[in-house]
DRENFI-25439 format. One record per residue: x, y, z of N, C-alpha, C, O, CB in turn; residue in three letters; residue number from 1. Coordinates in Angstrom, 2 decimals, padded with zeros to 5 digits. Glycine has a CB too. Layout:
<rs>
R|n.east|n.north|n.up|ca.east|ca.north|ca.up|c.east|c.north|c.up|o.east|o.north|o.up|cb.east|cb.north|cb.up|resn|resi
R|X|Y|Z|X|Y|Z|X|Y|Z|X|Y|Z|X|Y|Z|ALA|NUM .
...
</rs>
This chain:
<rs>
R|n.east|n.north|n.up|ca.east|ca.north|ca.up|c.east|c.north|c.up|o.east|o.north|o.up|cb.east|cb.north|cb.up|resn|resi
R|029.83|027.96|-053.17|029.12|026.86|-053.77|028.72|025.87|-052.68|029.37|025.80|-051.63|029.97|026.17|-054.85|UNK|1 .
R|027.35|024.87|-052.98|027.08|024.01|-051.94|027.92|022.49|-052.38|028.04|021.93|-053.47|025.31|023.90|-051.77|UNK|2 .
R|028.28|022.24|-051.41|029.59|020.91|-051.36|028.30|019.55|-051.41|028.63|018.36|-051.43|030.96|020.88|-049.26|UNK|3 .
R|027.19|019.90|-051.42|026.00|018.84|-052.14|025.67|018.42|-050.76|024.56|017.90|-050.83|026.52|017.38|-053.39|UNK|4 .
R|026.09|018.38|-049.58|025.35|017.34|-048.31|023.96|017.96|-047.88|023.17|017.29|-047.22|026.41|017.25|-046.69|UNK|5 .
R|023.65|019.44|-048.33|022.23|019.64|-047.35|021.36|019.04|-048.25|020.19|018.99|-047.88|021.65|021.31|-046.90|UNK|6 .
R|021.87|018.19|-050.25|020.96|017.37|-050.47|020.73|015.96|-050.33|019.96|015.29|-051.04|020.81|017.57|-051.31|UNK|7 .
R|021.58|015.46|-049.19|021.64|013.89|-048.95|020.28|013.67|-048.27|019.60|012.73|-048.66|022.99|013.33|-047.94|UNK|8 .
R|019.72|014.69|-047.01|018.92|014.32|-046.53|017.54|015.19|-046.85|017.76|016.35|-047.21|019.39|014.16|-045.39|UNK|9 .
R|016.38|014.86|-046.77|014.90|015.28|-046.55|014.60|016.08|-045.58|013.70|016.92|-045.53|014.09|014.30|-046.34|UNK|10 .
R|015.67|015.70|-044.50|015.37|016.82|-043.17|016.43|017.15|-042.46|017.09|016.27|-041.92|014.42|016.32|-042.05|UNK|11 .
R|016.78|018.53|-042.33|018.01|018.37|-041.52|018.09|018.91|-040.33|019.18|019.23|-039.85|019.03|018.80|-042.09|UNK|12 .
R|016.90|019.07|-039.70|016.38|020.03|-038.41|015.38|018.41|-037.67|014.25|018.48|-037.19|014.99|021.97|-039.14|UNK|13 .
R|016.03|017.39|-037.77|015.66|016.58|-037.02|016.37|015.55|-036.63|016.48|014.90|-037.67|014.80|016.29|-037.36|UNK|14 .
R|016.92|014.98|-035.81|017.58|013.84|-035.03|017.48|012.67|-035.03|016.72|012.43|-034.09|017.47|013.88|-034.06|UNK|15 .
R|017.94|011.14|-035.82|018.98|011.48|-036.13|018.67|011.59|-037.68|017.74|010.99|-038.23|020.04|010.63|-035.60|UNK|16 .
R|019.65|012.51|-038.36|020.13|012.54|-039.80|019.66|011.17|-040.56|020.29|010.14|-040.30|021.82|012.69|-039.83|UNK|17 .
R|018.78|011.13|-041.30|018.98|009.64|-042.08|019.16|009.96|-043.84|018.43|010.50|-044.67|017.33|008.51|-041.77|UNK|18 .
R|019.98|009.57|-043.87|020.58|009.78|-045.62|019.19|009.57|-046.51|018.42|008.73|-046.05|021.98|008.28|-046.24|UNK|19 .
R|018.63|010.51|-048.23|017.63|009.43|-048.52|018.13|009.70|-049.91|017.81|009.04|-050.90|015.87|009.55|-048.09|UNK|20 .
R|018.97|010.78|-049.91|018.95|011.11|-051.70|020.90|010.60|-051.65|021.71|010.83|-050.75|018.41|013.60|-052.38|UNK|21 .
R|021.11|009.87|-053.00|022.28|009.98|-053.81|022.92|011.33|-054.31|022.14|012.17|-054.73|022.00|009.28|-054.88|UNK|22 .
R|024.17|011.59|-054.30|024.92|012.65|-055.24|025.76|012.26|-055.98|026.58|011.37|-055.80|025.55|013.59|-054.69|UNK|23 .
R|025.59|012.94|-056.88|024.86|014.43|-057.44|023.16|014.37|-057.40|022.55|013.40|-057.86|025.35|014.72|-059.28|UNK|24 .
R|022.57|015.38|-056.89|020.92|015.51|-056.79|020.64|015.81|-057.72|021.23|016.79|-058.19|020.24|016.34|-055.96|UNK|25 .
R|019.51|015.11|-058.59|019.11|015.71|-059.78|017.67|015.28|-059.70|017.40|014.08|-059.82|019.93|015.26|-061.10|UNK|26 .
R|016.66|016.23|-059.49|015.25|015.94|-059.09|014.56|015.59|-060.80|013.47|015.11|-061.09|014.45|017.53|-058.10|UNK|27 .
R|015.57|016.01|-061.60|014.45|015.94|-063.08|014.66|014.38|-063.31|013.93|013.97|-064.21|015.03|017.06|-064.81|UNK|28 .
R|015.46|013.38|-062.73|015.52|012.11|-062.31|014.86|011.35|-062.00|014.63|010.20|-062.37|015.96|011.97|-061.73|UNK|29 .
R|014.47|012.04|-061.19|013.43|011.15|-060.27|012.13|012.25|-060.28|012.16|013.43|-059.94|014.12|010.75|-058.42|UNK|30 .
R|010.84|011.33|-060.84|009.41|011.76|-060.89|009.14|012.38|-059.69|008.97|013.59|-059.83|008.42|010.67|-061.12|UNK|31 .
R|009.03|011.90|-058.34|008.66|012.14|-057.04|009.31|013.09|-056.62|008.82|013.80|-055.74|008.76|011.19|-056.24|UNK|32 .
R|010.44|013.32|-057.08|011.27|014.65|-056.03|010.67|015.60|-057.56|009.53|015.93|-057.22|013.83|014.52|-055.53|UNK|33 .
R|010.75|015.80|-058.11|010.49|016.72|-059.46|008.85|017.33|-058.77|008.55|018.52|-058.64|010.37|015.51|-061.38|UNK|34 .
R|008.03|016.19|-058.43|006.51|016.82|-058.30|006.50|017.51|-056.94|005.90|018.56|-056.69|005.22|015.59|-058.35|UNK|35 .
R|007.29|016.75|-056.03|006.91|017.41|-054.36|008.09|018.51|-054.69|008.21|018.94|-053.55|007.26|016.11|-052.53|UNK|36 .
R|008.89|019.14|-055.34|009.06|020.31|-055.62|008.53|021.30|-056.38|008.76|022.50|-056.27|009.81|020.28|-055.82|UNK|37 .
R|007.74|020.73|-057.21|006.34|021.47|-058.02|005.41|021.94|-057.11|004.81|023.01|-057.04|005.43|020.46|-059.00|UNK|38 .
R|005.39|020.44|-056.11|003.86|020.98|-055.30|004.51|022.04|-054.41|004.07|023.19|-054.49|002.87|019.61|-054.17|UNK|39 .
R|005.63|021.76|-053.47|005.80|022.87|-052.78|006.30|024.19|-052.87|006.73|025.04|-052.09|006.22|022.57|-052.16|UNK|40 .
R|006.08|024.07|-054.20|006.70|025.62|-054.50|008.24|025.87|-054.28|008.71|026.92|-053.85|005.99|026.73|-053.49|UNK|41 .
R|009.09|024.54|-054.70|010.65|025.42|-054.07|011.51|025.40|-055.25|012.73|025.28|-055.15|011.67|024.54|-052.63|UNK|42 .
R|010.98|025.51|-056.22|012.13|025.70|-057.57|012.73|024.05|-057.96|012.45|023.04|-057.31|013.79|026.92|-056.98|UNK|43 .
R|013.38|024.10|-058.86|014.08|022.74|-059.21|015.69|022.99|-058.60|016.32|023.99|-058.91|014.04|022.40|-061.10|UNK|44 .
R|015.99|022.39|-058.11|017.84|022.56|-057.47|018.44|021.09|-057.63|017.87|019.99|-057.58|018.05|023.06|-055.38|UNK|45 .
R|020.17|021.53|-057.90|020.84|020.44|-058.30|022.16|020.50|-057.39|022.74|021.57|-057.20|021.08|020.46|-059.88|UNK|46 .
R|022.53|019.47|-056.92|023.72|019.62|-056.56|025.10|019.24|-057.86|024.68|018.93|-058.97|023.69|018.72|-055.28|UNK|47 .
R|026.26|019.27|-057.71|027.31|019.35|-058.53|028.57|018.65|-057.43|028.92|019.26|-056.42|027.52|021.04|-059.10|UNK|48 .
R|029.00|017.67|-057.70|030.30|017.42|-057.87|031.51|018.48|-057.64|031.56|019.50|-058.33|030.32|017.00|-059.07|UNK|49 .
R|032.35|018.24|-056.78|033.46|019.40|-056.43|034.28|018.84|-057.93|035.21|019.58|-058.27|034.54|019.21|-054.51|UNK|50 .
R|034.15|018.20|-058.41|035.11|017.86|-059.94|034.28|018.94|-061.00|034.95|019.62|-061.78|034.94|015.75|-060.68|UNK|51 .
R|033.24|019.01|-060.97|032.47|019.72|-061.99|032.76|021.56|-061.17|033.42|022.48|-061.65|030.44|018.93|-062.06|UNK|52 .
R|032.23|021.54|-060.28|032.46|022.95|-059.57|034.05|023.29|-059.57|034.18|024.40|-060.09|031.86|022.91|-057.91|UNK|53 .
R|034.75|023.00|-059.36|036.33|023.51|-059.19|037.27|022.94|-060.60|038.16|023.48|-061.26|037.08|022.72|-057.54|UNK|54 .
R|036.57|021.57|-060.68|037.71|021.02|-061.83|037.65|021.75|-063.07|038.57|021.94|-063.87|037.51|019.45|-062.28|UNK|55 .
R|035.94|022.32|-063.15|035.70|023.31|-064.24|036.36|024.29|-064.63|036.75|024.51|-065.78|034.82|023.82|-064.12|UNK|56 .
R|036.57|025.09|-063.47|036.84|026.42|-063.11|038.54|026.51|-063.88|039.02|027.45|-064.52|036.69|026.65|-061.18|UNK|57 .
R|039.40|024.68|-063.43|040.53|024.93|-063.73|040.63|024.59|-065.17|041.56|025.06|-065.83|041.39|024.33|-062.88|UNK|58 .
R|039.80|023.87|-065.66|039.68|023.37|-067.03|039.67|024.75|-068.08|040.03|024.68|-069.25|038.20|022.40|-067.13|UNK|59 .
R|039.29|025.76|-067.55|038.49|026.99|-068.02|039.81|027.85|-067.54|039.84|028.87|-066.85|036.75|027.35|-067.19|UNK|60 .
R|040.67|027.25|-068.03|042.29|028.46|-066.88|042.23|029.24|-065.83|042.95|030.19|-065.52|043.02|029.76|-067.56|UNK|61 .
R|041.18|028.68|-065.20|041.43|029.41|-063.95|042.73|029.01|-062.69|043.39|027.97|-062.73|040.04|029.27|-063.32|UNK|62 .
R|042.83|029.79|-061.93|043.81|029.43|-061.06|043.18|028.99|-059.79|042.20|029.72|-059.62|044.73|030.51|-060.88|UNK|63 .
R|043.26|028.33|-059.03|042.46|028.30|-057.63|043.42|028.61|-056.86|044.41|027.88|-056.86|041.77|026.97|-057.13|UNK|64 .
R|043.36|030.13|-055.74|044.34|030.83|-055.43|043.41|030.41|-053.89|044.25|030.75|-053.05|044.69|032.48|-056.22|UNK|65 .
R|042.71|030.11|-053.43|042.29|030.13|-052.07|040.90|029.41|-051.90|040.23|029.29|-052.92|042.23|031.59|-051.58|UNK|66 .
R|040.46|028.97|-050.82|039.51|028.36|-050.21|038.68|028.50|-049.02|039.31|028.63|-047.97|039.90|027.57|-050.13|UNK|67 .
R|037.94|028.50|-048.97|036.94|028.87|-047.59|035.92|027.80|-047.47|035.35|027.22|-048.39|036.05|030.40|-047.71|UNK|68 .
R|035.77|027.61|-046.10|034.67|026.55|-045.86|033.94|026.78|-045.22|034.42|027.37|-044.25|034.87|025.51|-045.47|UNK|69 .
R|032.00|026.57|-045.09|031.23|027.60|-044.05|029.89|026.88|-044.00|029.42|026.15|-044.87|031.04|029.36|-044.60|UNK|70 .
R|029.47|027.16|-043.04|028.47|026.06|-042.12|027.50|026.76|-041.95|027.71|027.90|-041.54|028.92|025.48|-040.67|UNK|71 .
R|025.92|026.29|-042.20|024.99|027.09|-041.76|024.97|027.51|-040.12|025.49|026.75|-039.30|023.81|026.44|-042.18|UNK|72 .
R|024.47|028.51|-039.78|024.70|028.98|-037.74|023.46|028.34|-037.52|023.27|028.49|-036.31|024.69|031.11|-036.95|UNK|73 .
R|022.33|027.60|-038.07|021.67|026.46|-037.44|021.08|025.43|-038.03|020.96|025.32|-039.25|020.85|026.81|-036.77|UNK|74 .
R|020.82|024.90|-037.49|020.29|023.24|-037.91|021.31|022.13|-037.33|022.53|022.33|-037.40|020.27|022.96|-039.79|UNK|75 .
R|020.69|020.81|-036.68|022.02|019.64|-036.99|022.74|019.50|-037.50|023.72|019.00|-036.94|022.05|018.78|-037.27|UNK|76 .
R|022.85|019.88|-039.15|023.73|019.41|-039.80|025.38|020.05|-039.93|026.34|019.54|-040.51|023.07|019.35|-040.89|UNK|77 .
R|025.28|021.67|-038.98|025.67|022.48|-038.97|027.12|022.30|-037.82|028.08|023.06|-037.65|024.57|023.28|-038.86|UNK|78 .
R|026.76|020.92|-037.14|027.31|021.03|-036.14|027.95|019.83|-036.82|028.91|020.18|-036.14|026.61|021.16|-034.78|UNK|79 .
R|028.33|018.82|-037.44|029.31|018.20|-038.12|029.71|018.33|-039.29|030.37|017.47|-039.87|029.18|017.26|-038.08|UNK|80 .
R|029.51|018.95|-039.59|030.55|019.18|-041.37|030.44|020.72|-042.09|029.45|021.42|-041.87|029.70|017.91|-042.96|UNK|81 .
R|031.15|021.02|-042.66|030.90|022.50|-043.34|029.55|022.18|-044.48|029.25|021.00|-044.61|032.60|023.15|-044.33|UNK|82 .
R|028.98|022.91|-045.07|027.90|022.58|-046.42|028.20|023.49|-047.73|027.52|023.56|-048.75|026.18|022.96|-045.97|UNK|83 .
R|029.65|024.30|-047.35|029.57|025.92|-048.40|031.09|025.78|-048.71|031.97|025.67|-047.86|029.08|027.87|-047.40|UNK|84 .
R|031.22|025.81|-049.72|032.60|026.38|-050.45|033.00|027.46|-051.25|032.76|027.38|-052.45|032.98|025.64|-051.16|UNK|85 .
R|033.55|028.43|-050.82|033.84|029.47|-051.30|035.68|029.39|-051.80|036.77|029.29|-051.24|033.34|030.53|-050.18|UNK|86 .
R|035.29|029.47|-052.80|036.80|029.57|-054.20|037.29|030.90|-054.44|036.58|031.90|-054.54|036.32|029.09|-056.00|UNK|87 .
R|038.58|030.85|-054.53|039.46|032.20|-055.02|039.49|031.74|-056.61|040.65|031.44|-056.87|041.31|032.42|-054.19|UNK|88 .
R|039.00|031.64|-057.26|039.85|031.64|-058.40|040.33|032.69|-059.17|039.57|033.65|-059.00|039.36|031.00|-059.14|UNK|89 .
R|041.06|032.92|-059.79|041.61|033.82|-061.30|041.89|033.04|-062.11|042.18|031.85|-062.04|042.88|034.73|-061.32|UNK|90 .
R|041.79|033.93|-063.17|042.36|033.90|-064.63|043.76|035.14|-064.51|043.98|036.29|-064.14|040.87|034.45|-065.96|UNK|91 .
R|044.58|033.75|-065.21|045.70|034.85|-065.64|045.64|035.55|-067.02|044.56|035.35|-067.59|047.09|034.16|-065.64|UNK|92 .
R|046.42|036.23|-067.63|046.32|037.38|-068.42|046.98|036.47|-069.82|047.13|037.04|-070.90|047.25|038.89|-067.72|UNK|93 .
</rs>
């Protein structure tokens, strides 16, 4: 799952980083991000809350048995913080 930071910024292949969006990202929110994702052709995308992504999972009996954390291999943003969370969860029987 994405931990929501590659939607804080507008650009992340440029120097320095400047924050422009709030999280949780929700483009059907805001008119302007809704259309310049219409115009450019890139789908509608949302980020989520690690309470909604994991707290779900446990709400839903799951177990969270493990964790992984993982960084795109380029761009700026790649080089201070992870952007990917990968969950073990189960269900017990």
């Amino acid at each position: 799952m994405d931990n929501g930071l590659n939607f804080l910024f507008d650009a992340v292949d440029v120097s320095p980083l400047v924050v422009t969006h709030r999280l949780p990202f929700n483009p059907l929110k805001d008119p302007d991000l809704y259309e310049k994702a219409l115009r450019n052709n890139e789908g509608i995308q949302f980020s989520h809350t690690l309470e909604e992504q994991i707290g779900g999972q446990l709400q839903a009996g799951f177990m969270l048995t493990d964790l992984y954390e993982d960084r795109d291999r380029t761009g700026i943003l790649q080089e201070y913080a992870p952007q990917y969370i990968a969950a073990r969860s189960v269900k017990p029987f």
